[in-house]
C-alpha distance (Angstrom), angle and dihedral (degrees) to the residues before:
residue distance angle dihedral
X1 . . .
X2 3.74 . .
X3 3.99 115.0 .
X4 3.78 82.8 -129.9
X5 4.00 88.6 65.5
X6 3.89 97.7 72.1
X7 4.11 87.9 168.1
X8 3.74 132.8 44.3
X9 4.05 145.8 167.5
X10 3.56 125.2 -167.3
X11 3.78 117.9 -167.6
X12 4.06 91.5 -38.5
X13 3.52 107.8 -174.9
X14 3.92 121.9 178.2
X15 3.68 120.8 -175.7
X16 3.67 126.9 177.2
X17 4.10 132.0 -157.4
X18 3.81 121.5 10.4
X19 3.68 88.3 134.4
X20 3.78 120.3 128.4
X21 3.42 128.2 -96.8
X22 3.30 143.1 -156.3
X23 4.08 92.3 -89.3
X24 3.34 96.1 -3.4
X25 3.67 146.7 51.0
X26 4.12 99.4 -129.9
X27 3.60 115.8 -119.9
X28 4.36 122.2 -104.3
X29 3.49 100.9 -110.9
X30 4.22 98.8 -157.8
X31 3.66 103.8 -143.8
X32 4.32 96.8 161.4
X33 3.64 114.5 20.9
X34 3.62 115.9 -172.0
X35 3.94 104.6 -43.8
X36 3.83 120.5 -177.0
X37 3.65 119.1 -172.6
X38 4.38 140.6 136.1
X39 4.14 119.5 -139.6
X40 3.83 110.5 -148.4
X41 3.52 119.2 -123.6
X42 4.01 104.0 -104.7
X43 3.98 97.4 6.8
X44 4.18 126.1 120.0
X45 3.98 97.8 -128.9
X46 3.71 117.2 -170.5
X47 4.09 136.9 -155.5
X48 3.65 117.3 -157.1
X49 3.59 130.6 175.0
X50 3.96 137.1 123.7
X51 4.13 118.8 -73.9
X52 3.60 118.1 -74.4
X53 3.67 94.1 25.5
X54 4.01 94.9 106.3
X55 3.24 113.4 -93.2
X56 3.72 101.8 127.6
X57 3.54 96.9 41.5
X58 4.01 89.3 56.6
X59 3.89 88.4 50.1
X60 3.79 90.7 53.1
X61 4.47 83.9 43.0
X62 4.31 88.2 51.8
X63 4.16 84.2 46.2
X64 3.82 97.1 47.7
X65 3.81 84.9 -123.5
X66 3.74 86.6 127.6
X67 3.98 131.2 25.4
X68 4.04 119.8 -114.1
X69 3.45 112.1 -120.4
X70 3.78 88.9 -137.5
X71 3.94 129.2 -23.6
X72 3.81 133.5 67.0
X73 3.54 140.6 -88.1
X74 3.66 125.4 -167.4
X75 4.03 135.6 -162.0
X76 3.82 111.8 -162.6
X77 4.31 84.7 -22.9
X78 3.96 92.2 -54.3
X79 3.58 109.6 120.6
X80 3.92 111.6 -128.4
X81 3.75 106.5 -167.3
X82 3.82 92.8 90.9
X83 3.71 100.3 33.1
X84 4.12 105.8 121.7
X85 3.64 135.3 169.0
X86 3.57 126.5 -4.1
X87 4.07 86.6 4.0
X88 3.48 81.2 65.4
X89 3.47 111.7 55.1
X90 3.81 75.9 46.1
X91 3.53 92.7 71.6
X92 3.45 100.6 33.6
X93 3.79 86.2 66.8
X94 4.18 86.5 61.8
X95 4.11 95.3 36.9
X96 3.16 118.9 60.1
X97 4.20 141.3 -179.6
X98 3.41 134.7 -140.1
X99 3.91 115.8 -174.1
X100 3.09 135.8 -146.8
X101 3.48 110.8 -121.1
X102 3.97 108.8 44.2
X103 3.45 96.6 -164.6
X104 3.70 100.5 55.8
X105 4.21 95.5 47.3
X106 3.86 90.9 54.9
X107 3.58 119.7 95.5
X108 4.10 96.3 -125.9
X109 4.24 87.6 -153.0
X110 3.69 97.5 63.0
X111 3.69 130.6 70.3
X112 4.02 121.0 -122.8
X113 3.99 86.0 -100.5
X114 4.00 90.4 63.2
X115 4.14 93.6 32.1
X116 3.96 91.1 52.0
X117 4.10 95.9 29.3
X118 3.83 97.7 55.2
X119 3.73 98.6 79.1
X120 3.39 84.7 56.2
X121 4.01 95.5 56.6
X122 3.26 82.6 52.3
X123 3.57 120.4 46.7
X124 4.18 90.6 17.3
X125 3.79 104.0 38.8
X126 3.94 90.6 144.8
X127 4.21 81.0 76.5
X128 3.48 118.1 99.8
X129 3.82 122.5 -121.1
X130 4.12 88.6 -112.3
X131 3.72 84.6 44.5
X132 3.82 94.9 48.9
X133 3.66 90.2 53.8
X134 4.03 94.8 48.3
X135 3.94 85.1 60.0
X136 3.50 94.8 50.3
X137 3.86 91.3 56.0
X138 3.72 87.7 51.9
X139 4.08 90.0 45.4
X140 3.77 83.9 53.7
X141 3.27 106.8 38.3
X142 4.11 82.5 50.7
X143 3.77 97.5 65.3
X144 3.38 100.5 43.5
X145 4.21 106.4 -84.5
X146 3.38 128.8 106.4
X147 3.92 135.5 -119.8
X148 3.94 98.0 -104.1
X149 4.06 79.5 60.7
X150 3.91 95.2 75.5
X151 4.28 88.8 72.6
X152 3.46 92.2 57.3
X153 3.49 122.1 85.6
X154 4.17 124.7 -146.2
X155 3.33 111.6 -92.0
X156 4.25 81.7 63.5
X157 3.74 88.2 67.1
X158 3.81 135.2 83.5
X159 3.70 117.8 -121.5
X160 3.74 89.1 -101.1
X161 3.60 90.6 55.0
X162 3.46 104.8 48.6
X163 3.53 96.8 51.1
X164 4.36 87.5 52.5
X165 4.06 82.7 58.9
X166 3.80 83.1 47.6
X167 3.88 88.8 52.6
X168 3.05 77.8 44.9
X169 3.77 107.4 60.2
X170 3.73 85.2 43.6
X171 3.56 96.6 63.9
X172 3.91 93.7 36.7
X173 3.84 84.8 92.6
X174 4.00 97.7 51.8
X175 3.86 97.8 -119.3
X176 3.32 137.9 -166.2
X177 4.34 105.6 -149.2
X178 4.01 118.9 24.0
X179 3.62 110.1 -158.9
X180 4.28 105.5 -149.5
X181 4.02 109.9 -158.6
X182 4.04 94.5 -167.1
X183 3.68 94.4 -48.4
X184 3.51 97.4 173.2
X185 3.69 98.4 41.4
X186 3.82 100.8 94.3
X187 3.56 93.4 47.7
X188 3.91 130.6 99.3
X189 3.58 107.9 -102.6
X190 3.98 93.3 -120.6
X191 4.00 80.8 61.2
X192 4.00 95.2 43.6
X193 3.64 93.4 71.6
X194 3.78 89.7 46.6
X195 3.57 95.9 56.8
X196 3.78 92.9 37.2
X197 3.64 89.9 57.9
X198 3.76 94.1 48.8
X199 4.00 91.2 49.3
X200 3.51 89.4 54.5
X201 4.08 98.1 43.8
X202 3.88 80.4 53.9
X203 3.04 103.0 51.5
X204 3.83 98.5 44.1
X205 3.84 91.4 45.5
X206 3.88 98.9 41.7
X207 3.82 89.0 40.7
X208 4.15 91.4 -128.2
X209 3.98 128.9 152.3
X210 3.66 120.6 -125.7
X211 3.55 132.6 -160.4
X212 3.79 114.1 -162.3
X213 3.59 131.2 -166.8
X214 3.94 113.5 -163.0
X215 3.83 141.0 144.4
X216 3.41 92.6 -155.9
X217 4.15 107.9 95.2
X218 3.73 94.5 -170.7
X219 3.82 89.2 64.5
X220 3.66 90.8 45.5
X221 3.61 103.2 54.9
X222 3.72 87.0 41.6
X223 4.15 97.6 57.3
X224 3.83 108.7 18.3
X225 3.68 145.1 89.7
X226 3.46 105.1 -161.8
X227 3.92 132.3 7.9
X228 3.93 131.0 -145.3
X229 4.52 107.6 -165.8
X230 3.74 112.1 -154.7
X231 3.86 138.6 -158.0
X232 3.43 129.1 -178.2
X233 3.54 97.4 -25.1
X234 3.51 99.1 -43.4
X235 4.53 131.4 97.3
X236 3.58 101.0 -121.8
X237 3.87 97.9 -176.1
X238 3.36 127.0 -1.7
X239 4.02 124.5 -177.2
X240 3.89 142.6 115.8
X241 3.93 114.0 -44.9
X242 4.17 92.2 -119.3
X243 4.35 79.4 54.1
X244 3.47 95.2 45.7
X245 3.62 103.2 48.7
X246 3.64 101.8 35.4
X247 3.70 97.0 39.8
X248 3.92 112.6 36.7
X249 3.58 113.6 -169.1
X250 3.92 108.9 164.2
X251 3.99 110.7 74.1
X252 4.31 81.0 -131.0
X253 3.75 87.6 51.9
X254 3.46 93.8 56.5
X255 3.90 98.4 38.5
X256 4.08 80.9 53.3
X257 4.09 90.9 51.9
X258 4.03 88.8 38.8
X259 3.96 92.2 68.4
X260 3.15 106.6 53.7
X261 3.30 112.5 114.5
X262 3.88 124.1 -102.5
X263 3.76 113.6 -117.1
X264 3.95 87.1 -148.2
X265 4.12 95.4 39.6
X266 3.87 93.1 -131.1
X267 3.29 92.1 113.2
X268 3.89 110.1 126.5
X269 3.40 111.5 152.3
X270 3.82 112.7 99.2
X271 4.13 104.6 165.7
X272 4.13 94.4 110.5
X273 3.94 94.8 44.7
X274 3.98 115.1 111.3
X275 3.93 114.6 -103.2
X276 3.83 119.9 -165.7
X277 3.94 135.8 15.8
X278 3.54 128.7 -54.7
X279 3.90 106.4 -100.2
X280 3.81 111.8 -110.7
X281 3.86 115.5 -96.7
X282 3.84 97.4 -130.1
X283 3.46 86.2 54.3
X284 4.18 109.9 44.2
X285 3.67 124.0 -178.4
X286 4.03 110.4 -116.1
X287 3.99 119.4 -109.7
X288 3.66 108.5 8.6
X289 3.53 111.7 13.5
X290 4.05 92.1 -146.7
X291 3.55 98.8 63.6
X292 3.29 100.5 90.0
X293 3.48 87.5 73.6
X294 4.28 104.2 18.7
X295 3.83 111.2 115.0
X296 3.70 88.2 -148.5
X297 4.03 96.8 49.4
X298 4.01 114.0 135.4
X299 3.87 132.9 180.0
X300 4.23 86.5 -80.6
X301 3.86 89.8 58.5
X302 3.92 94.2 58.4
X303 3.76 96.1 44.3
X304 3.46 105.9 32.2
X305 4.15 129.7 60.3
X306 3.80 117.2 -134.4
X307 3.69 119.1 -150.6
X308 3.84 135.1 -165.1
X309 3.84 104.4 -67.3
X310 4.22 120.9 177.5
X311 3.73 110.2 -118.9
X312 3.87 119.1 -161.1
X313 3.58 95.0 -47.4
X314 4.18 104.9 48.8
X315 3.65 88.6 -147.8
X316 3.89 89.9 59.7
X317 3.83 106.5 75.8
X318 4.07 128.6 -175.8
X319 4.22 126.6 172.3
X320 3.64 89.0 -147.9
X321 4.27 125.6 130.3
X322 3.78 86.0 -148.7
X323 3.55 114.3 22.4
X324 3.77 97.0 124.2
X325 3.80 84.7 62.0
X326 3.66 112.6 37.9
X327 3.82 107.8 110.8
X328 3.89 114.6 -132.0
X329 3.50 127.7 -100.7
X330 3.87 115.9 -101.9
X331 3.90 82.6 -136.1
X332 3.72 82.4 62.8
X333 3.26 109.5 57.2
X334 3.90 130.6 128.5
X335 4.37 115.8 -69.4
X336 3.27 109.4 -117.7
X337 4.44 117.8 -102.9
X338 3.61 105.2 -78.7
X339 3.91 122.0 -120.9
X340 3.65 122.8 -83.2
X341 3.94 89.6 -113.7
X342 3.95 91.0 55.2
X343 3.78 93.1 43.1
X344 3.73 87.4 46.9
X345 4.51 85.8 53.1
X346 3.83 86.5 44.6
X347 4.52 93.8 50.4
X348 3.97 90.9 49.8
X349 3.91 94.6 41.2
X350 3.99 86.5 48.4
X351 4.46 79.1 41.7
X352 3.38 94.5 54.4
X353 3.99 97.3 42.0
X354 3.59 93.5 45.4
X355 3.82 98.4 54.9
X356 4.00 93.5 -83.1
X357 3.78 119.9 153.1
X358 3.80 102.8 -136.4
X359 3.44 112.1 76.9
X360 3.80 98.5 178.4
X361 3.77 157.3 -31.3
X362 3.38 137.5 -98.1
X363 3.66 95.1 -156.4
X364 4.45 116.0 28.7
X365 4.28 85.6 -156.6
X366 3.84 91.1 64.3
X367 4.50 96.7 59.1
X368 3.47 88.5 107.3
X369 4.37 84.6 64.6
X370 4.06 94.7 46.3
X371 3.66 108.9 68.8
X372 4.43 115.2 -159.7
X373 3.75 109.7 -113.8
């Protein structure tokens, strides 16, 4: 494995049930079914797909929060199925989870000192008690809170907040990979962007990888690198965001990209939007497991499984029979150019991010007098 692949799955399958019961023998419900995939070392890589496809239960498989039923998954090439023990808390110290719903995964009897310090008792107990609460100020004072905050306890806090002490918390342990199950998802979408921005400032300033699971494809194309789609336990596409978004090739893709909504409401054309339920995962279709609801499906869909093929670009993959000849929605088809103004917003954000010295103008109609640096 290259060193620059710190994350990796090889045909991870997880299936729950299939035990017997007391009439019956309970059905497999197939939740991950043979996924293949490499993180980059340093990139924000994203999973998308519709609930109940399997999302969550491969975050908790990449954590080691759940077993694989069969498969392999790797952290910097050291396989962690069979790590126990003292191994363990070894690599919890590099992995670590962010969940989705902050209010549930903090202990409501201890303050944001104890909820935030505790990693730190644990994988630092050399630090001193005085020292201990010195790095929690910084932790705080990192994601946005201030130093008062650590008396408080969470039910004080705004959604927003409590999920910046569970940033927080994650970081507390100085890792290397954060794992994001919809961490944004319970939040008011005012407070979205806010925590969006601060994963990504981390991230870029800390030098950490982040896998995120979301369903929401405006936050994806505004904080990853690359993005993997899923459906019913399965990675239908899988390529960089810019290839993704822009170029479609997966009839689910699409569908996904077809309903978001318009900011202008004119759009009218519904022909790539999804139609029907998902199928239920104890009970898959055969072949490809989309064409019970594909508008393109044909006889080799039902019979036959497709698998992650490269297209032109080998980075762009699709497990599609007929990608390379599906024509593209109408619903799909390019934005138009942006205004100066916004394009002018978009160069100083990218300015700023990047190590830029303007960090904004007073007045959008004068870009053309601020040059980026």
């Amino acid at each position: 494995m290259s060193d620059q692949v710190i994350l990796q799955a090889i045909d991870v399958v997880k299936h729950f049930g299939g035990g017997d019961g007391w009439l019956t023998r309970a059905p497999v419900v197939q939740a991950v079914d043979g996924l293949s995939f490499d993180v980059m070392r340093g990139e924000t890589f994203a999973i998308v797909g519709e609930s109940g496809c399997g999302k969550s239960t491969l975050a908790r498989l990449l954590m080691r929060l759940l077993s694989q039923t069969s498969g392999d998954v790797l952290f910097e090439g050291r396989q962690i199925s069979s790590v126990e023990g003292e191994e363990l808390r070894k690599l919890r110290r590099d992995m670590q989870f962010i969940f989705q719903d902050p209010f549930s995964s903090l202990n409501p009897r201890m303050t944001v000192g104890k909820l935030v310090g505790e990693p730190l008792e644990v994988h630092a107990p050399e630090l001193s008690a005085r020292e201990r609460r010195s790095k929690v100020a910084t932790l705080l004072r990192q994601v946005g809170l201030r130093q008062e905050h650590a008396d408080r306890y969470p039910h004080e806090f705004s959604g927003g907040q409590r999920q910046r002490v569970g940033i927080a918390r994650a970081l507390a342990s100085g890792p290397k990979l954060i794992i994001g199950d919809e961490p944004v998802s319970a939040l008011d979408v005012s407070v979205q962007a806010q925590v969006i921005n601060l994963l990504g400032d981390i991230s870029r300033e800390l030098g950490l990888t982040l896998v995120i699971i979301a369903h929401d494809l405006g936050v994806i194309r505004h904080m990853s690198d690359r993005v993997a789609v899923m459906y019913l336990g399965r990675i239908v596409e899988i390529g960089s965001t810019e290839d993704v978004f822009t170029d479609p090739k997966h009839p689910y893709t699409q569908a996904l990209l077809a309903a978001i909504p318009s900011m202008d409401g004119k759009r009218t054309d519904h022909s790539a939007t999804v139609k029907g339920e998902m199928p239920s995962p104890s009970d898959p279709p055969s072949g490809c497991r989309f064409h019970t609801r594909c508008p393109y499906a044909q006889d080799r869909c039902r019979s036959e499984t497709p698998h992650l093929s490269p297209g032109a670009r080998r980075s762009h993959q699709v497990a599609c029979h007929f990608s390379e000849t599906l024509e593209r929605p109408a619903s799909l088809v390019a934005p138009k150019p942006r205004s100066e103004t916004v394009e002018a917003r978009f160069a100083l954000y990218r300015a700023a991010t990047e190590g830029g010295t303007v960090k904004h103008l007073k007045n959008p109609n004068q870009h053309q007098q601020t040059e980026r640096t």
